[in-house]
C-alpha positions in Angstrom: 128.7 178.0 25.5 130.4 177.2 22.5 133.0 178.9 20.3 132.3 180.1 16.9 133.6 177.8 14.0 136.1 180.2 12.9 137.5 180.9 16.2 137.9 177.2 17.3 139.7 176.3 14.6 142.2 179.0 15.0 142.7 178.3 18.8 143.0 174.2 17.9 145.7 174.9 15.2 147.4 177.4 17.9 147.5 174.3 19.8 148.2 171.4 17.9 150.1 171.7 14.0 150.4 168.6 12.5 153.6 169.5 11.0 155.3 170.1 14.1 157.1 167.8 15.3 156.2 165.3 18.5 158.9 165.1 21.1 158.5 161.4 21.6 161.4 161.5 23.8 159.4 162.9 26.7 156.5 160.7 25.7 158.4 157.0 25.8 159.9 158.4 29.2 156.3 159.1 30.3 155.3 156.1 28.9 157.8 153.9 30.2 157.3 155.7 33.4 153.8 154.9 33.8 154.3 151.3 32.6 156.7 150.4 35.2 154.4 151.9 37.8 151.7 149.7 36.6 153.9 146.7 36.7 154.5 147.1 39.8 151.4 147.8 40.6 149.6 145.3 39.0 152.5 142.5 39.9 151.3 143.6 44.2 147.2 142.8 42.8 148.4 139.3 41.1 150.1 138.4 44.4 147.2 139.6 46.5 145.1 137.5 44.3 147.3 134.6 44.5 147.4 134.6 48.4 143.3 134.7 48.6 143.5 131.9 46.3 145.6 129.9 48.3 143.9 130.8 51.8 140.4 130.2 49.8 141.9 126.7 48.9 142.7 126.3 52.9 139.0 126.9 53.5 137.2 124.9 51.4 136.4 121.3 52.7 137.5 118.0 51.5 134.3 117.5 50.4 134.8 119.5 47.3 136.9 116.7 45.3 135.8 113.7 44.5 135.5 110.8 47.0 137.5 107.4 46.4 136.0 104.5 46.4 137.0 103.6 49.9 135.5 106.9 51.1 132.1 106.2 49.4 131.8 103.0 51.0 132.8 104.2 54.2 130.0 107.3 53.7 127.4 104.8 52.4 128.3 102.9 55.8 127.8 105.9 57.8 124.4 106.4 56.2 122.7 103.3 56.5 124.0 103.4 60.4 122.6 106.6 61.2 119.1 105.4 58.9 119.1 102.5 61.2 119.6 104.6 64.4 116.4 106.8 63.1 114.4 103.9 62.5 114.9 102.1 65.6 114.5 106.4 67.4 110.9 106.5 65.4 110.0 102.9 66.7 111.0 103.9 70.7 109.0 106.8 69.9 105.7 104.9 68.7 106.1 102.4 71.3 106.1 105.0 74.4 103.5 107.0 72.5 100.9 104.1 72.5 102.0 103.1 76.0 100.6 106.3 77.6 98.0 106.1 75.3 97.0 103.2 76.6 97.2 104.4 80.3 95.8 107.3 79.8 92.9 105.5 78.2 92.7 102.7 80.9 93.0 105.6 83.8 90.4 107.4 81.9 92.5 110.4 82.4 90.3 114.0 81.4 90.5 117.2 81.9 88.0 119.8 83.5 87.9 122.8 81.4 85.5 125.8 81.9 84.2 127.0 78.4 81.5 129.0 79.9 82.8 132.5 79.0 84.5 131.0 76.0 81.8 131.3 72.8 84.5 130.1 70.2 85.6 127.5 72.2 82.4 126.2 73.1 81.0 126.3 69.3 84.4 124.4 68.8 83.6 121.7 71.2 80.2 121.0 70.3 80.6 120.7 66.3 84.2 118.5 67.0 82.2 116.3 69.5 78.8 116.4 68.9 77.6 117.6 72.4 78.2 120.4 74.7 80.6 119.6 77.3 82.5 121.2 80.1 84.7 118.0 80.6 87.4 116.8 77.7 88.7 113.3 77.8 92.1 112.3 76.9 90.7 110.4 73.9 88.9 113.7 72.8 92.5 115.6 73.3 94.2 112.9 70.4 91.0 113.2 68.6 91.2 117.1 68.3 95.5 117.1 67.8 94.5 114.3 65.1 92.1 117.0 63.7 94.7 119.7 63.7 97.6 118.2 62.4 94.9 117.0 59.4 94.0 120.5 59.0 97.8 121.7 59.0 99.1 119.2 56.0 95.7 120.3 54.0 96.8 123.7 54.3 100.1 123.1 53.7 99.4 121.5 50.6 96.9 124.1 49.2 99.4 126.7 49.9 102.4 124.1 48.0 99.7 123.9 45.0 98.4 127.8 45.1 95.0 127.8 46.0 
């Protein structure tokens, strides 16, 4: 609800008269009032500020500057340790790997499995292997984890490439 135009104006210069004069002496005290407040105020913020800073600075790692010289070479040392340490852990690995391998191969090592009342299983068998089979060797076991990890990186990659 609004006032009508004639009215307003009456009740605005019944309020404010530009002639009279404005007792600035109330206002600067106001002012000045309100000014030291926010000093103070805003000199508490800039040393709340100043502490995070500082106990950010505390926080962050070395790693943040630069490294010397001596540093880097000490890092790259470090580095081509630990990639010699992996290496020589992926050879042990390869080596014990093909060691029972081997003896399960010599020992002809297989396992009895009863597919009967498995239909998926049994359709899995007989296209992976060729023939139906209740018994699955240990060279038919590396064939079918060769098989699935195959299977794994293909899908892997469609999914990487979107199709």
């Amino acid at each position: 609800m609004s006032l009508p135009l004639e009215l307003s104006d009456e009740f605005l210069r019944g309020i404010y008269n530009p002639n009279d004069p404005i007792p600035t002496q109330h206002l600067n005290e106001y002012v000045v009032s309100q000014n030291v407040e926010e000093v103070k105020y805003n000199d508490k913020l800039l040393a709340a500020i100043k502490e995070s800073e500082g106990k950010l600075k505390e926080t962050q790692s070395p790693a943040a500057r630069p490294l010397t010289p001596e540093e880097a070479m000490i890092v790259d040392e470090q580095i081509g340790i630990m990639l010699t340490a992996l290496i020589e852990t992926k050879e042990r690995i390869g080596r014990i790997k093909t060691h029972i391998d081997n003896k399960a191969i010599e020992k002809n090592v297989a396992f009895s499995l009863d597919i009967d009342n498995k239909l998926a299983l049994r359709r899995a068998v007989r296209i992976m292997f060729g023939n139906r089979t209740n018994t699955i060797t240990y060279s038919m076991y590396k064939e079918a984890l060769e098989a699935k990890r195959t299977l794994e990186k293909q899908e892997a990659n469609d999914y990487v490439k979107g199709l």
